[in-house]
C-alpha positions, 0 to 999 in steps of 0.5 A, a space after each residue: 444240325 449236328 445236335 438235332 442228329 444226336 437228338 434222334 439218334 437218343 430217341 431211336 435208341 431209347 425207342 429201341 430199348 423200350 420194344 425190347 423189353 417185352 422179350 426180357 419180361 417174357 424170359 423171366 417167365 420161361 426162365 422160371 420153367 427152365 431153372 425149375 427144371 433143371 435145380 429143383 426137378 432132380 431134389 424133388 424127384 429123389 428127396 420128396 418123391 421117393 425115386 432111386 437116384 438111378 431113376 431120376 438120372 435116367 428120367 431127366 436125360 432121357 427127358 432132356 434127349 427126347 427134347 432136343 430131338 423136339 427142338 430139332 423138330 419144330 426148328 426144321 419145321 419153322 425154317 423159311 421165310 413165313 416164320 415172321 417175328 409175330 408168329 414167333 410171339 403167338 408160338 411162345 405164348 401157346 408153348 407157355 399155356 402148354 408148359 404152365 398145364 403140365 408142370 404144376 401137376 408134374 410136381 405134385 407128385 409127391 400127394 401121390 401113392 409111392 406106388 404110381 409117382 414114377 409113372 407120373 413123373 415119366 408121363 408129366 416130364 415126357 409132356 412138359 419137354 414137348 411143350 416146353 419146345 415149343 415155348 423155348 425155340 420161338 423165344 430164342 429165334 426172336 433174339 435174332 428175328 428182333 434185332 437187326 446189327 450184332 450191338 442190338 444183339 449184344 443188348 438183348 442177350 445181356 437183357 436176356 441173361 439179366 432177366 434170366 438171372 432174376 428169374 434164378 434168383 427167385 426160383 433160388 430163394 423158393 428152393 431155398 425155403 423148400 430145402 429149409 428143412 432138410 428133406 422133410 417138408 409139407 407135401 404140396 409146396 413144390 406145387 404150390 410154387 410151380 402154381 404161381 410160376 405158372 401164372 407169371 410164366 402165362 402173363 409174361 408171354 402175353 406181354 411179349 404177344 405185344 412186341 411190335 417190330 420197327 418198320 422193316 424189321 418184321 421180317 423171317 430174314 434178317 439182314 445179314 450182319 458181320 461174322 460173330 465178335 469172337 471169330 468162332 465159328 458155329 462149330 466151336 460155339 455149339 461145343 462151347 455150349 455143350 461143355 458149358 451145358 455140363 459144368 454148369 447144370 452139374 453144379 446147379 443139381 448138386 446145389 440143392 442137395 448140398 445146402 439139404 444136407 452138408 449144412 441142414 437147410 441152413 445154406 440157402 444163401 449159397 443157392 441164391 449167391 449163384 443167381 445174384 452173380 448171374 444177374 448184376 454182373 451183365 453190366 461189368 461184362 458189357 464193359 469188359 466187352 467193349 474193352 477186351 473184345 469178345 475173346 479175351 472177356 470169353 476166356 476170362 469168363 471161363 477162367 473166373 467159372 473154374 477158379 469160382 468152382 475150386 475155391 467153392 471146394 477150398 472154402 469149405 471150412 470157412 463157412 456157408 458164407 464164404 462159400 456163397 462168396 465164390 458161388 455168386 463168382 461162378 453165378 457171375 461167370 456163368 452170366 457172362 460166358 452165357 451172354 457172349 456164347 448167345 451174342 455170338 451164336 445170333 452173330 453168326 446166325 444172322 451172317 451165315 445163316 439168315 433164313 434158318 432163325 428158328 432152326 439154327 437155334 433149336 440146334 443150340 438148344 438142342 446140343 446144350 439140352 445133350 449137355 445137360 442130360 450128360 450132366 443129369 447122368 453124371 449127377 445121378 452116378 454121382 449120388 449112387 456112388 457117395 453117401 450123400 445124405 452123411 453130411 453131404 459125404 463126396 458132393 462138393 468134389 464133383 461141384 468144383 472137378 467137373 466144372 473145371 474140367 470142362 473149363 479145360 476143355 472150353 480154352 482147349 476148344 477156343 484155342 484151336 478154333 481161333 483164327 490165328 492174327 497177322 504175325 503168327 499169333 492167336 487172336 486171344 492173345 493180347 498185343 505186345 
């Protein structure tokens, strides 16, 4: 009896596992769009289509703040009991179609007249936001939609990560050709990519149409589960998120520029490093997970993120390589401090929030899309200020300051929003 029991429970999981694979597939694909954006957009838009960096600050915050306003929107527009899982699906793959017909000529910019490729750009970005919220919210509440206990959606967020960071290691190799030669390439290229993004983007959320729920599970309110694994609460996690947001997207804009013009096009394994840790680390983190417990792997995380940003500064002179080395340590980092703020933010969702999926996600997305039009802004200032284009003159200082000064920030944070233990002592803190 009590091996036929142990049978069926091998079976579940694995029929668990393999339903969710559509959602995995079907992130690689929107991550594609997303880390198109957010690494390639800024290079493109000051190195091959010609803006001020002035400009191109503006047009990506004012971008970014318009579509969190939009992930507000449709949030509160999808909120109730009738935004089911299927029609998550159906959602994702019109915002998909959408965001494929804008993007491919947002980035062939540059085969325009200087004279119309800043009102192009505003034009096309302004559309690809819209469309892109609508492809990205319905997406995110399937994480909670999908799941039904907090270990299914500690799974899914890593698939999520994993996936993600596969999708950022192919965007990072086709930057990394695209920079191979400094800022001068053939016109056309980033569409080209964009093109073929496109396609696999298109495709993968048409697979995840065909995620069929498990019987009881094709519900809008998910059965409500524990509070999340780190005892944060929605608050803190959402000022997580937007400092992350910063660190993060600070570096990632920075990468490009860096490799075009500290080391000639000749560093792309920096840009790649980043990603590789960001995927094959989820299964070390889900270890340390079950280990460590959410906190102490949160803080960890955060700490390896902050030393990985300095020692990528220290190592400079050592070497593209080396610096790859502590680039694929901040990729890591940033994989697991991204896996367990998803988990834990879907936790508290499900407990505190199980009718509203939708519009409690579109609030994450939309703080951590205010994030990152703060770092678009810094990034921007940042260029102006150092002459980037002498050997990458300033760049990396703010690659490795920044981050870590939000890592400050988010043990700051942490600190005063864990729930202080029987015995007086902060639930970070280990046993003695």
């Amino acid at each position: 009896m009590r091996r036929n029991l142990k049978v069926l429970h091998r079976e579940a999981l694995t029929e668990s596992q393999a339903a969710l694979w559509p959602y995995g597939v079907a992130h690689f694909g929107k991550s594609l769009f997303w880390y198109s954006s957010e690494l390639v957009f800024a290079f493109f838009l000051t190195e091959r289509a010609g803006l001020p960096a002035a400009w191109m600050g503006g047009l990506l915050a004012g971008g970014l703040v318009l579509s969190a306003l939009i992930d507000l929107a449709i949030g509160w527009k999808l909120r109730g009991a009738s935004f089911t899982l299927a029609r998550a699906c159906r959602l994702q793959f019109i915002g998909a179609c959408a965001s494929a017909a804008v993007i491919t000529p947002l980035f062939a910019a540059d085969l325009l007249p200087e004279a119309w490729r800043l009102i192009w750009a505003v034009l096309l970005a302004t559309l690809f936001r819209i469309a892109y919220a609508l492809y990205d919210i319905p997406q995110n509440a399937t994480l909670g939609l999908a799941t039904r206990n907090a270990r299914e959606r500690a799974r899914l967020a890593a698939l999520r990560l994993s996936c993600s960071g596969m999708a950022s290691i192919a965007v990072a190799t086709a930057l990394a050709w695209l920079v191979s030669g400094g800022s001068q390439n053939g016109s056309g290229r980033f569409a080209l990519v964009t093109l073929g993004m496109s396609v696999v983007a298109i495709g993968s959320a048409w697979y995840l149409t065909r995620l069929r729920p498990r019987p009881g599970a094709d519900c809008a309110v998910p059965a409500a589960s524990s509070a999340s694994g780190t005892g944060i609460g929605l608050i803190p996690l959402l000022l997580l998120m937007f400092l992350v947001s910063i660190a993060t997207s600070v570096f990632g804009k920075l990468e490009p520029y860096y490799v075009a013009y500290r080391w000639q096009g000749q560093g792309g394994t920096i840009i790649i490093a980043v990603s590789v840790g960001l995927t094959v680390a989820q299964p070390f983190w889900l270890i340390a997970l079950r280990r460590m417990g959410h906190l102490r792997t949160l803080c960890v995380a955060f700490v390896l993120l902050g030393a990985g940003a300095i020692a990528f500064t220290l190592a400079e002179t050592a070497g593209y390589y080396a610096q790859a080395a502590f680039a694929f340590l901040f990729g890591a980092a940033n994989g697991g401090i991204a896996t367990l703020l998803w988990a834990s933010f879907a936790d508290r969702v499900s407990a505190e929030r199980p009718t509203a999926p939708a519009s409690a996600f579109a609030l994450l997305t939309a703080i951590s899309k205010f994030g990152l039009a703060v770092a678009s802004l810094t990034v921007a200032a940042w260029l102006f200020l150092v002459d980037y284009r002498v050997d990458g003159t300033g760049l990396v200082l703010a690659m490795a300051g920044i981050p870590a000064a939000a890592v400050a920030m988010c043990l700051a944070v942490m600190v005063l929003s864990t729930p202080i233990r029987s015995g007086g002592r902060l639930g970070i803190m280990p046993r003695i």
